[in-house]
C-alpha positions in Angstrom: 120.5 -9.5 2.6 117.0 -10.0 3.5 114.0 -8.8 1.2 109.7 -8.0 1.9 107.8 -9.0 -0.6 104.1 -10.0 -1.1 102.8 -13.4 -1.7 99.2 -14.3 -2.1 97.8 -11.2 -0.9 100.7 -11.3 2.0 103.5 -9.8 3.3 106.0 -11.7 4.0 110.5 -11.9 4.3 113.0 -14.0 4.1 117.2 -14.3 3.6 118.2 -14.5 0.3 120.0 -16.9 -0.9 120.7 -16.5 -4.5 120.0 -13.6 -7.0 119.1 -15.0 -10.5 118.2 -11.2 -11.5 114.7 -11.7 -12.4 114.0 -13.9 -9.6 115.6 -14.7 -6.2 115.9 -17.7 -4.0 114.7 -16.8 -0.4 114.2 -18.7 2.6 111.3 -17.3 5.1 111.1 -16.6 8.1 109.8 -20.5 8.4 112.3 -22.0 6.8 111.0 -22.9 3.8 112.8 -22.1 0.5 110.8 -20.0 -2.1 111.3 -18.4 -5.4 110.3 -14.9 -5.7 110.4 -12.6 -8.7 112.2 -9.5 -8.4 108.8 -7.4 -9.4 107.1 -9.1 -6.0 110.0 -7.8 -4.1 109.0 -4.1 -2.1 111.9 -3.8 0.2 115.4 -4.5 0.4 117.0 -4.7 4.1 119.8 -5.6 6.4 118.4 -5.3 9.7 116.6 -6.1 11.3 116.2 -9.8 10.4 112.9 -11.0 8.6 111.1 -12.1 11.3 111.4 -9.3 13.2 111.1 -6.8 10.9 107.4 -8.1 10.4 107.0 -8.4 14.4 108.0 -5.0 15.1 106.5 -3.5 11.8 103.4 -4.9 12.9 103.4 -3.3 16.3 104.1 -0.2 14.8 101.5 -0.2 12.5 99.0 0.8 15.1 100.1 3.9 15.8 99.5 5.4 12.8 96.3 7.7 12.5 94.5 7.4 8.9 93.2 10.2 9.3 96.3 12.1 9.1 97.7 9.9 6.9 95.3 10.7 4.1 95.4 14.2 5.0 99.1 14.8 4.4 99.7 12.3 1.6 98.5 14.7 -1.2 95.9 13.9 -3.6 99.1 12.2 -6.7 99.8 8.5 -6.4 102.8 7.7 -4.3 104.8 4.8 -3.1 105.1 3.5 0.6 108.9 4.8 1.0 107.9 7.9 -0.5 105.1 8.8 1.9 107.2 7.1 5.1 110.0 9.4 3.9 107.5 12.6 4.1 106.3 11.4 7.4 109.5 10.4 9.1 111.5 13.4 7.7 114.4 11.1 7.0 114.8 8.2 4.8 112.6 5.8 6.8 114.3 2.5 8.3 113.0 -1.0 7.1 110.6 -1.3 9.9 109.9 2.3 9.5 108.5 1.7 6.0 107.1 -1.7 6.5 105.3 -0.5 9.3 103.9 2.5 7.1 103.1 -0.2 4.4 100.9 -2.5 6.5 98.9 0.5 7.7 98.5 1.4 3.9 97.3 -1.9 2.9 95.0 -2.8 5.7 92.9 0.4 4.9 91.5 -0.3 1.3 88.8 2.2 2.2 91.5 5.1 2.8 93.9 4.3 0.5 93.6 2.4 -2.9 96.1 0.1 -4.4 97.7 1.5 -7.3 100.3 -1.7 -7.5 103.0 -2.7 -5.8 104.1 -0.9 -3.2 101.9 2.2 -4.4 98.6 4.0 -3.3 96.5 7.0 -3.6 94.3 8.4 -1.4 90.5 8.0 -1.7 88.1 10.7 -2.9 86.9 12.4 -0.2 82.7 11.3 -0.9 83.7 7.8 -1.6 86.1 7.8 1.8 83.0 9.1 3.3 80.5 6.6 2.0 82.4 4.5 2.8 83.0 5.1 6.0 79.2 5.8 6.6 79.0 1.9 5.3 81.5 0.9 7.7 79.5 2.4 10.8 76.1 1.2 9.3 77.8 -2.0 9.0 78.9 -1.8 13.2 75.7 -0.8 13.6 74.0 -3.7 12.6 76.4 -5.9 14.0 76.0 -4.9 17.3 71.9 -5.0 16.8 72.2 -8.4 16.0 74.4 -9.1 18.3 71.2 -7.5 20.7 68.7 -9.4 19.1 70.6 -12.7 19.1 70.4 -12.4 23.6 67.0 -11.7 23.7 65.6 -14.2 21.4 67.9 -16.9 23.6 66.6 -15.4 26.4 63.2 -16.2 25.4 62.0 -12.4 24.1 61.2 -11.6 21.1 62.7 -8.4 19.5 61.1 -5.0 18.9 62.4 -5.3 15.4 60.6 -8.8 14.8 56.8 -6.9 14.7 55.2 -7.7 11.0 57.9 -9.3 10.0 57.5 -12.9 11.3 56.0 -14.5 8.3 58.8 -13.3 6.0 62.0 -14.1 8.2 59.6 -18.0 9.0 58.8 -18.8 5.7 61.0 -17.0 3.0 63.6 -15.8 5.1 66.3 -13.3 3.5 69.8 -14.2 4.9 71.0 -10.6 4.2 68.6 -8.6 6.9 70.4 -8.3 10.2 66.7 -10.1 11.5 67.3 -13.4 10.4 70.7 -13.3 10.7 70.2 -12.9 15.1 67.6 -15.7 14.3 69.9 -17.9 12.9 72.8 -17.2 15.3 70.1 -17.7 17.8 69.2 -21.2 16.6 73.0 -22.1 17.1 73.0 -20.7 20.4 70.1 -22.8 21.8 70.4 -25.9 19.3 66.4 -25.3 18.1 64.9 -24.6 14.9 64.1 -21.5 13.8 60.3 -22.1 14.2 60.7 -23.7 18.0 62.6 -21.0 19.1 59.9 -18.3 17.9 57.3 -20.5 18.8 59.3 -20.4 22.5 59.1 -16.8 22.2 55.5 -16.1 21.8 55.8 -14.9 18.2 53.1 -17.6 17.2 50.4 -18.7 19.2 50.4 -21.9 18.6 51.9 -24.8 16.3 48.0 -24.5 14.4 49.7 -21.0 13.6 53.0 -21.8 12.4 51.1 -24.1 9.9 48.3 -22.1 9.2 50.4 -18.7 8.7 52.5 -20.5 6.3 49.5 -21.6 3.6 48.3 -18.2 4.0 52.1 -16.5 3.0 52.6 -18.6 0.2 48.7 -18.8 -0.7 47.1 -15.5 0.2 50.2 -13.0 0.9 47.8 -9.9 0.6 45.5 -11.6 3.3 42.2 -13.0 3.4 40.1 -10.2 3.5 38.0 -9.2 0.2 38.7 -6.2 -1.4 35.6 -4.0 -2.2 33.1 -5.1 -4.7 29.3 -4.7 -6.3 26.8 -6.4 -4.1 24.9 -9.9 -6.5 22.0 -7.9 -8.8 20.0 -10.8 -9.4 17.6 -10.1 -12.1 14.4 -9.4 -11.0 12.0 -11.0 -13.7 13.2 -14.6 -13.1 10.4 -17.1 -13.0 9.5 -18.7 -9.8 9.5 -22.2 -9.8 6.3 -24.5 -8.8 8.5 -26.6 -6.7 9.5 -26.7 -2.8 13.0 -28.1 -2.6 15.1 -29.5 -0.3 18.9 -29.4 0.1 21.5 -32.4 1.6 24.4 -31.4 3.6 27.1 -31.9 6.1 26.2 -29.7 9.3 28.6 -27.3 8.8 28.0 -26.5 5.4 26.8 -22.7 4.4 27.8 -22.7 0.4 24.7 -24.7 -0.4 25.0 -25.5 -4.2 22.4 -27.8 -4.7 19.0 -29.2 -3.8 16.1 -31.4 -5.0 12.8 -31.7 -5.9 9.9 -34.2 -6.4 6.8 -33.1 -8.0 3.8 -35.9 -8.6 2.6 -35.9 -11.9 -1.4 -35.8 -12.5 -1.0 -38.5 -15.3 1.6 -40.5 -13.3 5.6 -40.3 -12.7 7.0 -37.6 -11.2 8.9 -34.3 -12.6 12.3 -34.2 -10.5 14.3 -31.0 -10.3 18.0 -30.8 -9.5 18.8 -27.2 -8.8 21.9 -25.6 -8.7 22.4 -22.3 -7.0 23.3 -19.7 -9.3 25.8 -17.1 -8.1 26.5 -16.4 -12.3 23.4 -14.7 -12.7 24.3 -12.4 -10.0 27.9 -10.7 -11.4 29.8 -10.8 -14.5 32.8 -11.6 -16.6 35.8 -8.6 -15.6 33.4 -7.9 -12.5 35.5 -6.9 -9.1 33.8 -10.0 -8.3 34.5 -12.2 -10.8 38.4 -11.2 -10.0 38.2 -12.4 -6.4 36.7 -15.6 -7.4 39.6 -16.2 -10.5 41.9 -15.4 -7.6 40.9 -17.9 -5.3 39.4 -19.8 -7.8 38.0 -22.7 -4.9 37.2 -22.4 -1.1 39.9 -23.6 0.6 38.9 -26.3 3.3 41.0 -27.0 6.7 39.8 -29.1 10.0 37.9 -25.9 12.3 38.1 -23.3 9.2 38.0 -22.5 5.8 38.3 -19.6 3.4 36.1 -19.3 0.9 35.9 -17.9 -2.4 33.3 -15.5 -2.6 32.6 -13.5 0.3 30.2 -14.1 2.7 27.7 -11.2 1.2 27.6 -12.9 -2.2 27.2 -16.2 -1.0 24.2 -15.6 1.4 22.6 -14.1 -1.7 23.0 -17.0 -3.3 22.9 -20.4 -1.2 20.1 -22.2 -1.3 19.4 -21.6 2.5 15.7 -22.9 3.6 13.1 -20.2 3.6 14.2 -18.6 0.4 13.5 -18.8 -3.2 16.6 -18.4 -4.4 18.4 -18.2 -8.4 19.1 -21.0 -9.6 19.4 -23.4 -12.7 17.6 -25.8 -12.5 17.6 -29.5 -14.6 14.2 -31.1 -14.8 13.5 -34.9 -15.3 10.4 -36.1 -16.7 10.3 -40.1 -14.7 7.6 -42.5 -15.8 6.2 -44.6 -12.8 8.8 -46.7 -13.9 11.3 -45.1 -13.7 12.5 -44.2 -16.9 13.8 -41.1 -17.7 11.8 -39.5 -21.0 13.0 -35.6 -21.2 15.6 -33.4 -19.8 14.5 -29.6 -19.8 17.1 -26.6 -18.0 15.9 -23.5 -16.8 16.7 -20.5 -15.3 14.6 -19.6 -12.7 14.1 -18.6 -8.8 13.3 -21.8 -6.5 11.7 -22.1 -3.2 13.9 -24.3 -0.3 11.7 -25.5 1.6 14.3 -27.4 3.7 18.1 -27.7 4.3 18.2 -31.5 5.6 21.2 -32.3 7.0 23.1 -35.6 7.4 23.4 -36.4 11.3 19.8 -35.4 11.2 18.1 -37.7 8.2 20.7 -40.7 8.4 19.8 -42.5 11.1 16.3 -42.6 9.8 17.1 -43.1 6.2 20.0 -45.4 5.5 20.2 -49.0 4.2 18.7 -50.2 7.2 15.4 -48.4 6.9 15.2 -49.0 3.3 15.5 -52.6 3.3 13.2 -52.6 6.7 10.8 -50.0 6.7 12.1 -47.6 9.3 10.4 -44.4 10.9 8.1 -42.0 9.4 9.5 -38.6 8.9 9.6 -35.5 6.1 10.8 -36.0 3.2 11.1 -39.8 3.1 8.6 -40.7 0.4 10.7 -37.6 -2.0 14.2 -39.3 -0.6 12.9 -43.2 -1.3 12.0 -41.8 -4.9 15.3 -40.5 -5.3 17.1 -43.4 -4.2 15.1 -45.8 -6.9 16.0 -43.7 -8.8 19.8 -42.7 -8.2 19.7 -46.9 -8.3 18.7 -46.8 -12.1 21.5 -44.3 -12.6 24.0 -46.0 -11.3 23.1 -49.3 -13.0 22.9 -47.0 -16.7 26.4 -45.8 -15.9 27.2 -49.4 -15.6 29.7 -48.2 -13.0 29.3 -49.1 -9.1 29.7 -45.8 -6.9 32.9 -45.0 -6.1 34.6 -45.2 -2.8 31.6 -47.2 -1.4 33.4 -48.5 1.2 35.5 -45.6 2.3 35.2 -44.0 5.6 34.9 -40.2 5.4 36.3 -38.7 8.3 34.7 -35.3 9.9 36.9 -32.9 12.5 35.4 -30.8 14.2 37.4 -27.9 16.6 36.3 -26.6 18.8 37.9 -22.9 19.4 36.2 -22.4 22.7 37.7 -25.0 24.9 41.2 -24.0 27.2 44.0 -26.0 25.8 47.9 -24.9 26.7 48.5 -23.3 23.4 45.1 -22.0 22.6 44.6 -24.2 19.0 41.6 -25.7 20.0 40.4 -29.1 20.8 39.8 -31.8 18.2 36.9 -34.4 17.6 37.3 -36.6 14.9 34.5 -38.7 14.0 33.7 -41.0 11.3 30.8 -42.6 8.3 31.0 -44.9 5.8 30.7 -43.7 1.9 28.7 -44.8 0.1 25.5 -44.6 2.5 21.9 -44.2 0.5 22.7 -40.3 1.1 25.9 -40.1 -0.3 24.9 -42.3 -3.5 21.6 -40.1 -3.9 23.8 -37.1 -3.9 26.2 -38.4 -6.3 24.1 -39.9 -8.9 22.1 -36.9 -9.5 25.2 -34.3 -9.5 26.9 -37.1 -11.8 24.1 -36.8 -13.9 23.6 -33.1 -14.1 27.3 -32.3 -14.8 27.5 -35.1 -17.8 23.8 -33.6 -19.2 25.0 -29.7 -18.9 28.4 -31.0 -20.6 26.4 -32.1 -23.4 24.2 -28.8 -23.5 27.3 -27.0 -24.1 29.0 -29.1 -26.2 26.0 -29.4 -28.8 25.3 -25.7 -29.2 29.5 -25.6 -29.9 29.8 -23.1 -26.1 33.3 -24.4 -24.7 33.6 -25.6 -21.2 35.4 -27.1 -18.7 35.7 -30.9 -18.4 36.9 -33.6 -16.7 38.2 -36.6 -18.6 39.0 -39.8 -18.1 40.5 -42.2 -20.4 43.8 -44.9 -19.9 43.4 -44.3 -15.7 44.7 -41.1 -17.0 42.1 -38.0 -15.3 42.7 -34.6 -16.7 40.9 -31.4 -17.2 40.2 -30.4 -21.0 38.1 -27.3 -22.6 36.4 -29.9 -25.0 33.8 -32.9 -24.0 35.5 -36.1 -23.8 34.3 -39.1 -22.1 35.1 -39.7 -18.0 35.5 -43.9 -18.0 35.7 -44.0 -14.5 32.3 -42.5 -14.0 30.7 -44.0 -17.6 29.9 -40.8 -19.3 30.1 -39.3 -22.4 31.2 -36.0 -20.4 31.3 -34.4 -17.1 31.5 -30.8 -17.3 31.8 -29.4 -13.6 29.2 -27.3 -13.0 26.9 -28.3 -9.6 29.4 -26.1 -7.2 29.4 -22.6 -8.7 30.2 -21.1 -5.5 32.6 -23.1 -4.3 34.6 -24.1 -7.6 35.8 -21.3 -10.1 35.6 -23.6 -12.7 31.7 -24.5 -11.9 30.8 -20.9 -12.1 32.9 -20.5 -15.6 30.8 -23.2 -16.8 27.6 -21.4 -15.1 28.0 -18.8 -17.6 28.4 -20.7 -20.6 25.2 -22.3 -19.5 23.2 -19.1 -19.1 24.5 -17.9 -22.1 22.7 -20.9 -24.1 20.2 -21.1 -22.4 19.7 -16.8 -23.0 20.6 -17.2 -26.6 23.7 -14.9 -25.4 27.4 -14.2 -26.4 29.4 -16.8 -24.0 31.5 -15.3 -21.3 34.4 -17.5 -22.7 34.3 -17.5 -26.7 35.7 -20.6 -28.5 39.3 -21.9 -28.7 39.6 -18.6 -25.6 43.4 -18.2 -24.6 41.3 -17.1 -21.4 39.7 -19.8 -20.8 42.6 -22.3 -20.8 44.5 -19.9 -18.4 41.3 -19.9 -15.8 41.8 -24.1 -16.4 45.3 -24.5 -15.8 45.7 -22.0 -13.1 42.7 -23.7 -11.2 44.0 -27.4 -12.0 47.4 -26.0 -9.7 45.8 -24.3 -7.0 43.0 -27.4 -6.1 45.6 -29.2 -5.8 47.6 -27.3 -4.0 44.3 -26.7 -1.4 43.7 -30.1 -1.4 47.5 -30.8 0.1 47.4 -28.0 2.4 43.8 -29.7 3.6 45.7 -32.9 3.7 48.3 -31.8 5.7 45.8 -29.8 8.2 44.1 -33.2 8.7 47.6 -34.9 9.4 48.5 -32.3 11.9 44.7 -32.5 13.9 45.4 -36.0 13.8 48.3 -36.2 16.3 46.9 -33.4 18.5 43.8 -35.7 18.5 46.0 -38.0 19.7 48.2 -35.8 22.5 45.1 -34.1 23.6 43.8 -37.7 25.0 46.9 -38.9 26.2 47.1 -41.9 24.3 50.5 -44.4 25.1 49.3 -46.8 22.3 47.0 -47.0 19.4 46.2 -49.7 17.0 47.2 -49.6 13.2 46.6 -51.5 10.0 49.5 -52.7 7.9 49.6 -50.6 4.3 53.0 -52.6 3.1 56.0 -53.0 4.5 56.6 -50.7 7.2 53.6 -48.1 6.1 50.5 -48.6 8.6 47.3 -46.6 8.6 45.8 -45.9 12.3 42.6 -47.6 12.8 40.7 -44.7 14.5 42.0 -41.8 12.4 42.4 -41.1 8.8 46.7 -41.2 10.0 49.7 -43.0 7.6 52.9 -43.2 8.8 55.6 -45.4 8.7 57.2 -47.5 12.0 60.9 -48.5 11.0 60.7 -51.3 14.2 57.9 -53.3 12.4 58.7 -56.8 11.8 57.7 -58.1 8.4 53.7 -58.3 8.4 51.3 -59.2 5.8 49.2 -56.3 4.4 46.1 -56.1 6.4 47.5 -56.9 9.6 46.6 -55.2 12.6 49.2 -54.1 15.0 49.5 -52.2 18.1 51.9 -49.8 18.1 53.5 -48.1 20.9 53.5 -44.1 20.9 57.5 -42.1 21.5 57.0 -39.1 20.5 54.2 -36.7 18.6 55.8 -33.2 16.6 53.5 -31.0 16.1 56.1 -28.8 14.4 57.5 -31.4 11.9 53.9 -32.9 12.3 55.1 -36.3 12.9 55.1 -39.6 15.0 57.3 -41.8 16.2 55.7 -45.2 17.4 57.5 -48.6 18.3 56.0 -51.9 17.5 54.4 -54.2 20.0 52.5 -56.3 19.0 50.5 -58.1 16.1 46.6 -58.2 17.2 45.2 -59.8 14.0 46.7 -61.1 10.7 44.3 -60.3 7.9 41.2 -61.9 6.8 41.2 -63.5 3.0 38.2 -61.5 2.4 39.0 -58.4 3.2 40.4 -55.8 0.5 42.8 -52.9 1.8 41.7 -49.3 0.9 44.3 -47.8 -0.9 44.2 -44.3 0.7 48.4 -43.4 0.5 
């Protein structure tokens, strides 16, 4: 006797060789002996044997139509051989009702499984949901199927429009569009960023980059939504003062300037003025929610995006030609030098001047000081102020930081043809720590530690940088900043660039107004606005980082270069001489830090943003003198 019965979700037969009443012994139709349990058992046959019962039942499957099958079976549950009885009109054979069976079973939609051997027809609007699934299902199938040839063939799909950001950079595997992209990526052997980039779905690698920070960082765009224009008050003083401002060339958020004004009985009265965008808009203002969205212009090689649009701001910067709002800090300076009163106002303050650095440094650097140097505007103010920003730095009792540091300036220029349209790079270079830079940073240091204090006397909270262990933090209560020698240092000499500066811009005003604060004690608020812009700076300051990486090695592709010269980090880490550029060559030989190297170039990725150099050989081994920046 032979038997069908199901086995892990299976039909299968076999002889039997014993009957044990509950269970039988059966051998399949590959030999192998099995026990089955007389419950698993759905058929009982003599012909024809096992193996081709399932052969020939499994032909004859196919010609049943489902269709008519679930019309006639009637709406009860029923059992295979009761239904292949109805149909045949006679009892059925075994292949009759095995071939009835498989049909049965390998439509799940049609017909539901009761147990064993038994079924009942599906409700007509589920069967039909179903089936719509089913042909949704095809559907898709065959359009990604569609989409998978084009994008190998280089074109991007129709379907792909708006929706290249999502499938790039948070792709969901269930839509049928990232599904052809992926089979796609198989097809070809490329990433899924190559193989749009091959398609024309991003201009450039610049884009793939860019595009990302701005989906993760700014997914409703960059565009501001509608807000009050700045209403600065109309009654503010105007200051007896013409300042002057010190920047970069391609700054236009001007936050601060100077001013030197000669005192009849001797000394001078300088002024450190801070533009004052708080003065303009409110706490809960449509503005003030842009800026505690941003909370920081974001800055990028050839680009940024800034935090307050470009309306507020040109209200606001101190741009030459205007008298402008402001806060100003006054310094009373003997002819000695000494400081003998601090005074803070709120006031409006004529730029004379927005002097700017490739402009004034090569007349005013260490060089002319020591020497003499050329005449030229503003050099007796700007000597003044760097005697002075001297006798800050020594009362700190702290040298200025970075002072030998190379800052490192790109420039892109949009304009010029290159093969992908990103631009073409220049990346030039300074040393920190010139006269400039020190003036600057003196006076700012000196500004944001006496505000701190102004706010933390009248009891006003505030944001603050501390310092203390090699430990830096941000904290709502004054605490002293070792590194810089302060008591406090209370951000507040970038209001239109920093959220946390203008925060502390209306604390200011406030005590200086005799006001209720924007941000009342112990404010939940407050700590939110700190925390929230403690994650995002950073996370600007990586993207800005990575940006610089990536103009980097098209800095280096766009000239061409086979070989470049490095400086040996440790171990196998080197830092490119000409470029602000880390990376690590796995073929270097052990070299002592400070070693210089030339290095061979393989291969630049702009996509991974990577290089892959070889070593060849060791140009220098380091001078005992000479003290690696740490910059990694």
């Amino acid at each position: 006797m032979f038997v069908l019965f199901e086995e892990d979700g299976a039909f299968r037969a076999g002889t039997v060789l014993a009957d044990n009443d509950a269970s039988l012994q059966v051998e399949n139709t590959h030999g192998k002996r099995v026990k089955v349990k007389r419950a698993n058992v759905l058929l009982e046959f003599r012909e024809p044997d096992p193996g081709a019962l399932l052969a020939q039942a499994e032909a004859a499957s196919a010609t049943f139509e489902l269709e008519f099958l679930w019309e006639v079976c009637g709406d009860d549950e029923f059992s295979f051989t009761e239904l292949a009885a109805e149909y045949y009109g006679h009892t059925a054979s075994a292949v009759e009702a095995a071939s009835l069976l498989f049909k049965l079973h390998a439509a799940p939609i049609w017909f539901h499984r009761k147990g064993k051997g038994r079924f009942r027809k599906a409700p007509a609007e589920i069967l039909q949901a179903a089936l719509a699934g089913m042909e949704k299902k095809r559907l898709q199938a065959e359009a990604a199927e569609r989409m998978c040839a084009e994008l190998v063939a280089g074109q991007l799909p129709a379907e792909f429009d708006g929706l290249i950001a999502q499938i790039l950079y948070r792709p969901d595997r269930n839509r049928i569009e990232v599904k052809a992209l992926e089979a796609a990526c198989v097809a070809t052997g490329l990433s899924a960023a190559r193989l749009l980039l091959k398609c024309g779905a991003l201009e450039s690698s610049y884009a793939l980059h860019y595009n990302r920070f701005l989906f993760e960082s700014f997914p409703e765009g960059t565009d501001f939504p509608a807000f009050e224009p700045l209403q600065i008050p109309a009654d503010l003083p105007v200051a007896d003062v013409a300042a002057f401002s010190i920047d970069d060339a391609t700054t236009t958020e001007i936050d601060d300037a100077f001013s030197v004004t000669p005192r009849a009985a001797g000394g001078w009265q300088i002024g450190i003025h801070i533009a004052a965008p708080a003065l303009g808009f409110a706490r809960g203002s449509a503005l003030d929610a842009i800026a505690r969205r941003r909370l920081s212009t974001v800055y990028m090689p050839g680009n940024k995006i800034t935090m307050l649009p470009d309306e507020a701001v040109s209200v606001a910067t101190l741009a030459a030609g205007s008298t402008c709002p402001a806060l100003s800090l006054y310094l009373d300076v003997r002819p000695d030098l000494t400081i003998t009163a601090f005074e803070s106002k709120i006031e409006r303050v004529p730029i004379a001047a927005n002097l700017r650095h490739h402009n004034i440094e090569p007349v005013f650097n260490e060089t002319t000081l020591t020497e003499g140097g050329p005449d030229f505007e503003w050099k007796k103010e700007l000597t003044l102020l760097w005697d002075l920003a001297n006798v800050l730095e020594a009362g700190r009792g702290k040298p200025a930081a970075f002072a030998q540091q190379v800052d490192y300036n790109f420039h892109v220029d949009w304009t010029q043809d290159t093969p992908d349209g990103a631009g073409v790079v220049t990346i030039s270079h300074r040393l920190r720590g010139s006269p400039m830079d020190k003036l600057v940073a003196e006076f700012m240091i000196l500004t944001n530690s006496t505000w701190g204090k102004v706010l933390d006397e009248a009891g006003i909270p505030g944001i603050y940088r501390v310092q203390g262990g090699g430990k830096v933090k941000m904290s709502t209560l004054a605490a002293p900043h070792e590194g810089l020698g302060v008591d406090c240092y209370a951000w507040s000499s970038s209001p239109l660039r920093r959220y946390v500066d203008l925060v502390n811009q209306w604390q200011l005003i406030s005590v200086l107004q005799g006001s209720e604060p924007a941000f009342a004690p112990k404010s939940t608020e407050l700590m939110a606005a700190m925390r929230d812009f403690e994650l995002t700076y950073a996370e600007y300051s990586e993207f800005q980082r990575r940006m610089e990486r990536y103009w980097c090695l098209r800095w280096l592709r766009q000239d061409a270069r086979e070989t470049l010269e490095a400086i040996v980090l440790r171990d196998n880490l080197v830092k490119c001489v000409e470029i602000p550029l880390i990376f690590k060559v796995p073929s270097l030989p052990p070299q002592l830090p400070g070693s210089r190297v030339r290095l061979t170039i393989k291969h630049i990725d702009l996509i991974d943003v990577e290089i892959e150099t070889v070593y060849a050989a060791t140009l220098a081994e380091p001078d005992a003198d000479v003290v690696l920046e740490n910059e990694y």
